[in-house]
N, C-alpha and C positions, 0 to 999 in steps of 0.2 A: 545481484538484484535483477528482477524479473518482472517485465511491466506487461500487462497483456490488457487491450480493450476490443470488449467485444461490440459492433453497431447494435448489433440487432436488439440487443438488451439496455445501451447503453452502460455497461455496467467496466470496471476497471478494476483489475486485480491484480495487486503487488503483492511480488515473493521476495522475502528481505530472506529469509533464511530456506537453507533446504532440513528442515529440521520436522519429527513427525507432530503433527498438530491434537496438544492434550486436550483443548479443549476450544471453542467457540463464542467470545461475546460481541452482545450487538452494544455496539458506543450510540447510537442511532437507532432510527427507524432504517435509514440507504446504510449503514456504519457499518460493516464487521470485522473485528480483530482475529485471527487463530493466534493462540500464543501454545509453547509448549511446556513441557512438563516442569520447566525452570522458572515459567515467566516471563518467555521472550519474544518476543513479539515476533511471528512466522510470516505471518501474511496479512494483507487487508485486504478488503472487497470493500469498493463503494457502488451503491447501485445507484442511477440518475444521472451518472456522473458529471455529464455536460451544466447539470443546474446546480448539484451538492459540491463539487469542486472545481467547479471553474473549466473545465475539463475540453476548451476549444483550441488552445495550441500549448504543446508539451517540448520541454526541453532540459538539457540535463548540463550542467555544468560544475567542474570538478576545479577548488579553488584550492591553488597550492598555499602551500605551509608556508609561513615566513620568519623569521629567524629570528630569535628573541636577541635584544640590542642589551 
């Protein structure tokens, strides 16, 4: 995964997959999905991003498995 934000535009763009993009919808007016040829969700674009998702501090946390009793 691939998170990029640009200031100038305010705009944020995540790549979940490297996969080629069939086509383009807007979930929004700021929203856009690329998904591919299967239905999978490639990329999103949010535009505004500081006001459409909250978008003033980012952080990633990765919660491990835990072990069925």
């Amino acid at each position: 995964m691939k998170v990029k934000y640009y200031a100038d535009t305010d705009t944020v763009y995540i790549e979940l997959l490297d996969n080629p993009v069939f086509e383009t919808q807007e979930i929004s007016e700021n929203i856009l999905i690329d998904v591919d040829d299967k239905g999978n969700l490639v990329s999103m674009t949010i535009e505004h991003a500081k006001e459409n998702a909250g978008l003033w501090e980012f952080s990633y946390q990765e919660i491990a498995l835990r072990e069925m009793a």
